[in-house]
SETI-513983 format. One line per 4 residues: their letters; for each residue x, y, z of C-alpha. Coordinates in steps of 0.001 Angstrom, whole numbers. Example, Ala and Ser with C-alpha at 12.3 -4.5 7.8 and 13.67 -1.06 7.14 Angstrom:
% residues 2
AS) 12300,-4500,7800  13670,-1060,7140
END
This chain:
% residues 307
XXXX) 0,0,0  2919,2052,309  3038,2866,-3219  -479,4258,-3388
XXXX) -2200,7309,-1616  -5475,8214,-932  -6927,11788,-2329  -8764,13453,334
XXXX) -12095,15616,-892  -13406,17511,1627  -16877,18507,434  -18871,20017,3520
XXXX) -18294,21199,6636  -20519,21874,9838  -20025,23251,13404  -22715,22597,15670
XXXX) -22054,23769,19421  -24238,20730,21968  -24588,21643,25944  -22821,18920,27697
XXXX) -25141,16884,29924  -25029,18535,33642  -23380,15511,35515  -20329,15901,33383
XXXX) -16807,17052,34919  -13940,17825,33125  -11868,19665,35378  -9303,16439,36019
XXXX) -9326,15680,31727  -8348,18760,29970  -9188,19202,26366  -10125,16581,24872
XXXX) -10589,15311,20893  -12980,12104,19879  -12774,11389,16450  -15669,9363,15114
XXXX) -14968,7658,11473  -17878,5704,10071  -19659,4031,7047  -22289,2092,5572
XXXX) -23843,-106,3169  -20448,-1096,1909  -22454,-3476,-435  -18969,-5916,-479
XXXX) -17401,-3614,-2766  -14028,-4450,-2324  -12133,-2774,-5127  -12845,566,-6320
XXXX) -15431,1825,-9190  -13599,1292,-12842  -16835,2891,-14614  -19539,5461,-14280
XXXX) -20243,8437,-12157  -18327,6886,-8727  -15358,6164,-11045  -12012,5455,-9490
XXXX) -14089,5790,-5776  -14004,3730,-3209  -12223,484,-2335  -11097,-1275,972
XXXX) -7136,-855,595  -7664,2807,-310  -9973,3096,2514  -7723,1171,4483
XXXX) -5094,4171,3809  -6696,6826,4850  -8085,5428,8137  -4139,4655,9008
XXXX) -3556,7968,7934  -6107,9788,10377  -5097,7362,13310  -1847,8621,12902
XXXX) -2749,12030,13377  -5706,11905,15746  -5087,10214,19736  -8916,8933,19811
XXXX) -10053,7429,16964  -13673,5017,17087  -14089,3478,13682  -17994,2261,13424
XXXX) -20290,486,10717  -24418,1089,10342  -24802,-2305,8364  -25296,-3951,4924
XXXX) -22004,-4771,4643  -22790,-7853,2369  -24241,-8292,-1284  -23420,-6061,-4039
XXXX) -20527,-7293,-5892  -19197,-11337,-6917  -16822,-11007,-3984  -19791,-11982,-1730
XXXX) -21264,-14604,-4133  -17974,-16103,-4235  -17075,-15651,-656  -20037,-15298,1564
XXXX) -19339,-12105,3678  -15140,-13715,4390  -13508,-11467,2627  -15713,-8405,3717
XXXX) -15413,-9518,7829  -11531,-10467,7294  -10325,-6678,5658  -12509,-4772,8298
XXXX) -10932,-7008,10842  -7490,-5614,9155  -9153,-2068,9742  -9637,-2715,13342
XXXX) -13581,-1913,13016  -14315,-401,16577  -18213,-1914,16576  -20569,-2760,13127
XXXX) -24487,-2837,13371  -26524,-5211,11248  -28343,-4268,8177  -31108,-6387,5785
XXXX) -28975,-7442,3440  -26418,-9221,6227  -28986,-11610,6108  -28436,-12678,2747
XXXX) -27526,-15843,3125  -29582,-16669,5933  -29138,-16943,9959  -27034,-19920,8828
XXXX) -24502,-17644,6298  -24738,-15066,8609  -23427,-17306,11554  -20949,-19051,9124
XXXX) -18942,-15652,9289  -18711,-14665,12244  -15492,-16277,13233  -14164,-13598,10321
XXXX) -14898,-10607,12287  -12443,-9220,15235  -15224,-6729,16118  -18735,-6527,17771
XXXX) -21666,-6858,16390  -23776,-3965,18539  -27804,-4293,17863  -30912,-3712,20183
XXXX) -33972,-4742,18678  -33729,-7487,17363  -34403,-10878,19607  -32150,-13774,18690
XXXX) -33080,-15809,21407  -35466,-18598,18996  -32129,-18668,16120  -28686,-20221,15994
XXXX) -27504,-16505,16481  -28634,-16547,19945  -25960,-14716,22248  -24051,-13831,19498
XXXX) -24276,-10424,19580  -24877,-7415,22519  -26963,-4565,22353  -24071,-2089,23262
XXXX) -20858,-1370,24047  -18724,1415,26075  -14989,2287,25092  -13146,4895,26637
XXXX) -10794,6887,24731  -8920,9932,26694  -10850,9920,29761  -14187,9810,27736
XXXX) -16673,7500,27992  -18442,6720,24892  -21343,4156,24455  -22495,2791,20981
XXXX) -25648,1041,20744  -27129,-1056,17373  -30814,-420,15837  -31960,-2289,13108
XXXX) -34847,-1805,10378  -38067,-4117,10274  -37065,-7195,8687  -40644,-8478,7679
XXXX) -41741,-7334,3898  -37900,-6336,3122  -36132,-9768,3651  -37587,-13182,2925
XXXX) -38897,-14754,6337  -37190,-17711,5213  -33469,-15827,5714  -34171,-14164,9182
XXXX) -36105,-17348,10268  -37625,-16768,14034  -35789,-13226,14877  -37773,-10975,16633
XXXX) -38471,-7018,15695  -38360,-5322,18773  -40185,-1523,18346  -36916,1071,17398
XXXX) -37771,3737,19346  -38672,2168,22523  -35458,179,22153  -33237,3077,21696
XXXX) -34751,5410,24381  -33911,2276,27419  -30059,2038,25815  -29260,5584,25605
XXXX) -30501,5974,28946  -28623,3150,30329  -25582,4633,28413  -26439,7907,30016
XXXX) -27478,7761,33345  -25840,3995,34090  -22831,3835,32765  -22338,7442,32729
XXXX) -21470,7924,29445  -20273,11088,27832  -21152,10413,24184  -23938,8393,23186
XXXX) -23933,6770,19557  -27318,4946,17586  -25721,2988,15044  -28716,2886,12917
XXXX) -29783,753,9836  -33411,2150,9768  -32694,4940,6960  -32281,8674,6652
XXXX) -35751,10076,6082  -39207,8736,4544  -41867,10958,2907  -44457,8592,4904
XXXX) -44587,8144,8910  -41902,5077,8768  -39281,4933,11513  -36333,6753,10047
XXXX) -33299,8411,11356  -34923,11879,11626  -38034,10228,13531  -35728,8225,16018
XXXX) -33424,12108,16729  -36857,13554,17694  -38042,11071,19729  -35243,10546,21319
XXXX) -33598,11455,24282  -29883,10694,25310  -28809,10305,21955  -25635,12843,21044
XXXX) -25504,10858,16995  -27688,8883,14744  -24732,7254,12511  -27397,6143,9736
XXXX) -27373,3843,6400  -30233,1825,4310  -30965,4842,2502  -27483,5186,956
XXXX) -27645,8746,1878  -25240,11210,1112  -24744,13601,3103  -22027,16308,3079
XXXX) -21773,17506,6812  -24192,16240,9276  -27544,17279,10064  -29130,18289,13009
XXXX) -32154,18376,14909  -34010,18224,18221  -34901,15392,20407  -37733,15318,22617
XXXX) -35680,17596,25758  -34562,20426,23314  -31408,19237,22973  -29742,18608,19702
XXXX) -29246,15416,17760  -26460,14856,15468  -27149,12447,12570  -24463,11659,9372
XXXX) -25053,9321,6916  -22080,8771,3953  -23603,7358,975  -22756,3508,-141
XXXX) -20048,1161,-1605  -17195,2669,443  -16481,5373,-1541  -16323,7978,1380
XXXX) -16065,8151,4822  -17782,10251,7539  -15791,11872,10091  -17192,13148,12967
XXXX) -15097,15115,15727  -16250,15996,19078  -14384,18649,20975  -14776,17729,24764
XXXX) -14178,21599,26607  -12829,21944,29907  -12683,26037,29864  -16547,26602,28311
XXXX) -17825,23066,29619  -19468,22439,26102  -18521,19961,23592  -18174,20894,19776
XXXX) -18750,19097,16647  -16689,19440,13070  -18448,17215,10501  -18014,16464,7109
XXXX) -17070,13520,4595  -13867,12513,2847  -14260,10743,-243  -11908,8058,-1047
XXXX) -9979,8292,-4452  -8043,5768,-6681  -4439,7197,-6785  -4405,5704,-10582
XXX) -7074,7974,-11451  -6779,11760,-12324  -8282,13733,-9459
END
């Protein structure tokens, strides 16, 4: 990989100022930097585009690159998934999901959440893979307990990076009418919201969390009353960011809006097949005892292409 380099597009970026949560003390931490990188709905797109509009994008050993490249530079560094990282390309017809778990295993993936098309190949593919990934599986609402993916996988997880704690919780879409009943077999749909509310509070007021992630596969926004993204941030509360996918929304900075105390929700989502990356940093303050957000996403570029 040393003979390649990655071209780095930023196309958007946001600053959104968030009152931290009153409980919070950082007179003992200092300043403190959490950089959140993310994707979603990789689709097993393993190499990078050699046609059409996304052209020279994408590709895991590009991608690969420029994550090294930012952990370099940054001293807390969470890499997360929101799901689908299977089906798309002959690499997963051929493989299964091995190849996809192995390289993001490589990447040292922080925590993935699951998305429809990870059942692809049924609980029994699904299960098949596992061994592949060095990383957790993080999802809430869906019940396991009647499959042969029972205890497989947690609803959460809390990392601290600098003094920070930072829980991630996993939300999934409704599996019934978008994947055959046949591939998910007897798992259990757990309501979103209601799901989400009891983990972000746990991560809140239990663990005392600082930052509280959704990975969510549910999907940006829908023009009908379907659970989305936007309808989880407003009926929400605990939640700091929605890290979204389904939707294979693109977003340029992250949106914002407000949960059900006033406060504000964060929510990125970075398109599909890999060929960008969000990245998210939060700016824990000790001097104004706020924490601030820089947003935007980095596209990922084929050094063999022109730019």
């Amino acid at each position: 990989m040393s003979n390649r380099r990655s071209f780095i597009k930023q196309s958007g970026l946001g600053i959104l100022g968030l009152s931290l949560v009153p409980q919070l003390s950082f007179a003992k931490r200092g300043d403190v930097k959490i950089t959140i990188l993310h994707t979603n709905d990789m689709h097993s797109h393993i190499q990078p585009f050699t046609s059409g509009r996304n052209k020279g994008l994408g590709g895991m050993a590009q991608r690969a690159g420029l994550i090294n490249s930012i952990r370099e530079k940054e001293d807390h560094v969470l890499l997360l998934d929101a799901g689908d990282i299977f089906q798309g390309t002959p690499y997963f017809n051929f493989y299964g999901g091995e190849l996809e778990f192995k390289l993001m295993s490589e990447m040292k993936y922080d925590a993935v959440t699951i998305g429809n098309h990870d059942f692809d190949n049924g609980l029994e593919g699904f299960s098949k893979q596992l061994p592949h990934a060095n990383f957790p599986f993080l999802i809430a609402n869906y019940d396991f307990s009647d499959t042969i993916l029972k205890d497989k996988f947690k609803p959460y997880k809390v990392f601290n990076k600098g003094g920070i704690k930072v829980g991630v919780f996993g939300i999934g879409i409704e599996l019934d009418g978008l994947v055959p009943k046949k591939l998910f077999g007897n798992t259990v749909y757990l309501d979103p919201i209601k799901k989400a509310n009891h983990y972000a509070s746990l991560l809140r007021n239990k663990e005392k969390c600082d930052l509280v992630i959704c990975l969510s596969h549910l999907g940006f926004k829908y023009e009908n009353e379907k659970v989305s993204d936007m309808v989880l941030a407003t009926q929400s509360h605990d939640i700091d960011l929605i890290i979204g996918g389904h939707t294979h929304t693109f977003l340029k900075k992250p949106v914002r809006t407000l949960n059900l105390d006033k406060k504000e929700v964060i929510i990125n989502q970075v398109g599909w097949a890999g060929i960008n990356i969000g990245k998210v940093d939060f700016h824990f303050s000790q001097k104004d005892g706020e924490k601030k957000v820089l947003g935007r996403s980095i596209f990922v570029k084929n050094s063999s292409e022109k730019a």
